[in-house]
C-alpha positions in Angstrom: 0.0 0.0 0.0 1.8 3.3 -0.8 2.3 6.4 1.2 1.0 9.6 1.7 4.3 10.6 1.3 5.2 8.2 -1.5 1.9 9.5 -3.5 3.0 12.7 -3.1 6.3 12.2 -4.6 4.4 10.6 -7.7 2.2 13.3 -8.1 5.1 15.6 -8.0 7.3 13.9 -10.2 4.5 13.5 -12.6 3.8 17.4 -12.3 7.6 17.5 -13.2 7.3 15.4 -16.2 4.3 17.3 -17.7 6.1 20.7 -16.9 9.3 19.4 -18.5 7.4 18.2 -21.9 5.6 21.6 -21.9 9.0 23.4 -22.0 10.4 21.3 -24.6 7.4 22.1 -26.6 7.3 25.9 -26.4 11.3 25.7 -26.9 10.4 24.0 -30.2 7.9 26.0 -31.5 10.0 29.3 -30.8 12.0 29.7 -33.9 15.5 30.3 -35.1 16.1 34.4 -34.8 18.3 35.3 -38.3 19.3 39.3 -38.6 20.8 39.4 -42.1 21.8 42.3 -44.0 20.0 42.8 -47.2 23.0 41.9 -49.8 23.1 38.7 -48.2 19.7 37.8 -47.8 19.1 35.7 -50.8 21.7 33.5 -50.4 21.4 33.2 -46.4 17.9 31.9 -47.6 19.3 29.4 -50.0 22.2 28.0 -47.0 18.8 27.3 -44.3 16.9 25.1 -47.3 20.7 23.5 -47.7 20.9 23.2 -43.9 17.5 22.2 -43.4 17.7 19.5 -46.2 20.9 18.0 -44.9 20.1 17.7 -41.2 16.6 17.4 -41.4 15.6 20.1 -38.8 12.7 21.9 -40.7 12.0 23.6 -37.7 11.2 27.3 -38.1 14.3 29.6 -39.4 13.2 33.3 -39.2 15.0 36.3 -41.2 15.0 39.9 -40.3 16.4 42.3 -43.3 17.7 45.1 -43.1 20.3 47.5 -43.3 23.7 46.3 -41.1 23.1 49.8 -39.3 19.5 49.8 -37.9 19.7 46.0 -37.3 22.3 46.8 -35.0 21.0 49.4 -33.1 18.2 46.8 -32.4 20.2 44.4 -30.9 21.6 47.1 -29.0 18.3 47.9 -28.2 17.8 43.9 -26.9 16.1 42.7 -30.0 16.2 38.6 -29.3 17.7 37.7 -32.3 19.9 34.4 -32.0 22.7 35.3 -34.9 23.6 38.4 -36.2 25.0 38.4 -40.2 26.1 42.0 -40.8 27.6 43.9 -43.7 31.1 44.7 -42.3 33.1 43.5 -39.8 33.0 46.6 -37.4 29.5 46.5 -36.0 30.0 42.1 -35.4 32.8 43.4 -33.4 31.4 46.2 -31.2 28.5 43.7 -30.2 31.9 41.3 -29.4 33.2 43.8 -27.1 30.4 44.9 -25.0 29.9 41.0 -24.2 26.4 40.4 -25.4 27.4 37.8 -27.9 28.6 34.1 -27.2 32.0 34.0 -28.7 33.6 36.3 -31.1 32.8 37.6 -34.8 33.8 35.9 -37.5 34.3 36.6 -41.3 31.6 34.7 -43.3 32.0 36.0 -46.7 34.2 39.2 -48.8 31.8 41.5 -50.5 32.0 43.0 -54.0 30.4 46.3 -55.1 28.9 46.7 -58.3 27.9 49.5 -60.3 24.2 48.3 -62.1 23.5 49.8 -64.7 20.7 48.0 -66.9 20.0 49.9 -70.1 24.1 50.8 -70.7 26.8 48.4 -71.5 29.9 48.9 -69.1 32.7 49.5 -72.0 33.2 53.2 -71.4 34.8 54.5 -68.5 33.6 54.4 -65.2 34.0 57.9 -64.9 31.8 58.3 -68.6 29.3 56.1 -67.6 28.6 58.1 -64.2 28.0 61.1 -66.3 25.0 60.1 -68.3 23.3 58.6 -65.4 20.1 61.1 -64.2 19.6 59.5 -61.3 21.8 57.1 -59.2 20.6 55.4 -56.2 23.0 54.3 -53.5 22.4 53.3 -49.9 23.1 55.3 -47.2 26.5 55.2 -45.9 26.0 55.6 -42.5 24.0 52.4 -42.1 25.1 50.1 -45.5 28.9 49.2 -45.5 28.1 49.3 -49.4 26.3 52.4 -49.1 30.1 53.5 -47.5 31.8 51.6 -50.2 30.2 53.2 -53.1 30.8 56.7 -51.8 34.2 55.9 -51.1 34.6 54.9 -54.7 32.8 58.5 -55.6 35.8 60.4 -53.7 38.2 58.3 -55.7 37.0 59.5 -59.2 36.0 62.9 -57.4 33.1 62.4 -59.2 30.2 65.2 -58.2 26.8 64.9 -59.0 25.7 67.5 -61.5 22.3 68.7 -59.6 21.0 67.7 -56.0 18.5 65.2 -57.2 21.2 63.1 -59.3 21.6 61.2 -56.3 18.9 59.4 -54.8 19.7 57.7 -51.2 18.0 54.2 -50.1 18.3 52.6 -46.7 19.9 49.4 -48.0 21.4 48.0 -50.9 18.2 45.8 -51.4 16.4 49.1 -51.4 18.8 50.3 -54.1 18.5 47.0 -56.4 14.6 47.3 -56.1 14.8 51.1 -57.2 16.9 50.2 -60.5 15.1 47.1 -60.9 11.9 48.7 -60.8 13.5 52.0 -62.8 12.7 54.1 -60.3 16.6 54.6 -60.7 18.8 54.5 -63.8 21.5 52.8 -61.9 22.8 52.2 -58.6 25.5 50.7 -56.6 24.8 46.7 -55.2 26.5 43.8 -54.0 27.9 41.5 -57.1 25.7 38.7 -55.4 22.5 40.1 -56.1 23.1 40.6 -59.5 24.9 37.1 -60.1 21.7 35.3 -58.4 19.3 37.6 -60.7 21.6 36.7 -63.6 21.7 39.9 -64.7 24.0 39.8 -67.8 27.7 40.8 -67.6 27.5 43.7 -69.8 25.1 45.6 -67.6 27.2 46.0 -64.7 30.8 47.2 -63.7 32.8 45.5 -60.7 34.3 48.3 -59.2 38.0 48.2 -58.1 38.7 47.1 -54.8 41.5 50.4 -54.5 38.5 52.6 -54.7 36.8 51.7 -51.3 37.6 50.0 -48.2 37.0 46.3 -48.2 33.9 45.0 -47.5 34.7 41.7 -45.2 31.7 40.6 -43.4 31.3 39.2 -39.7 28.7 37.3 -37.9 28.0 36.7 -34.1 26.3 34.4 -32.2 23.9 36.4 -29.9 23.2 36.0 -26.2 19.5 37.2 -26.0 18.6 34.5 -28.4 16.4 31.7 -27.5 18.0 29.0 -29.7 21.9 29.3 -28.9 22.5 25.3 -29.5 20.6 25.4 -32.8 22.2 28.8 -33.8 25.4 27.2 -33.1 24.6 24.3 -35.1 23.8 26.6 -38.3 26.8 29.0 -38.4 28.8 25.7 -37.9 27.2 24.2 -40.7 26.8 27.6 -42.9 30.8 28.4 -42.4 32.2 24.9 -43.5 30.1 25.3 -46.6 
């Protein structure tokens, strides 16, 4: 005949058990917190249906986009995002430093900047080819590392736009590739992967010269006010032996 006592303990351990399953649940149905800048977006897409197929965790992988900038400051701001793929290598970094990341930043990719330019072939001059654009868009340079880059690469040429509506400014360098795209700009300055994964054709855009601009080496965190750190771990281990 059991115990009061000994009942007890059942019903306790069996309170346990259904608390313990209930956790696990919720823990599974809260989903895999992805920051990504816009320029790397597409193909941060394409690495989760690559991870997702190989390990067979089809569990929810969520992507903010944005500009490397205002993405930060939300994290700063304690935005619970579990990994952190920026633009540049400065902002990983500063997270790094003021210790709300798990581990350091690390260098996932080297980005190129591109001049797009879809009704002109790219056999003139850089310099030319600037001069009968009517309206450029570039992203802003205080929040888009390419934004920075392509401004940088302006000051090289000392190129000056002829009137104050030459150049228009986005917030990103998806922004930008939507404006041209949509030709709400003749031409603007975006990442060589977006145009190589919308197979735009050679001839309609210019790599620009890495002596113009500061490279554009890209760093990612792990982040301690995300929910998933194991499965975040998991990914960027899977994402940087690709």
């Amino acid at each position: 005949m059991t115990s009061r006592f000994g009942q007890f303990m059942i019903t306790r351990l069996l309170l346990l058990s259904v608390l313990l399953v209930g956790q696990s649940a919720l823990l599974a149905d809260v989903p895999l917190r992805i920051a990504v800048a816009s320029n790397y977006a597409n193909a941060l897409n394409k690495s989760v249906a690559r991870y997702q197929a190989n390990t067979g965790d089809t569990r929810t992988i969520s992507m903010s986009i944005g500009s490397t900038g205002k993405l930060f400051a939300q994290i700063q701001s304690g935005a619970p995002f579990d990994l952190f793929f920026a633009a540049d290598v400065e902002r990983p970094q500063k997270l790094a430093a003021s210790g709300i990341t798990l581990g350091p930043s690390q260098t996932y990719t080297t980005g190129r900047l591109v001049l797009w330019h879809p009704k002109h072939n790219t056999h003139e001059e850089l310099g030319q080819q600037l001069e009968q654009i009517a309206r450029l868009a570039v992203a802003n340079p205080q929040l888009a590392p390419y934004g920075l880059a392509a401004k940088q690469s302006l000051q090289y040429l000392r190129w000056q736009p002829p009137t104050d509506k030459t150049v228009v400014t986005a917030e990103n360098v998806g922004q930008v590739f939507a404006m041209v795209k949509t030709g709400n700009a003749d031409a603007g300055f975006v990442a060589l992967s977006q145009v190589r994964e919308q197979q735009v054709p050679n001839n309609r855009y210019r790599i620009i010269d890495e002596r113009m601009h500061q490279p554009i080496a890209q760093g990612v965190v792990l982040l301690r006010n995300g929910a998933q750190p194991k499965r975040a771990q998991a990914f960027l281990d899977f994402l940087l032996e690709e």
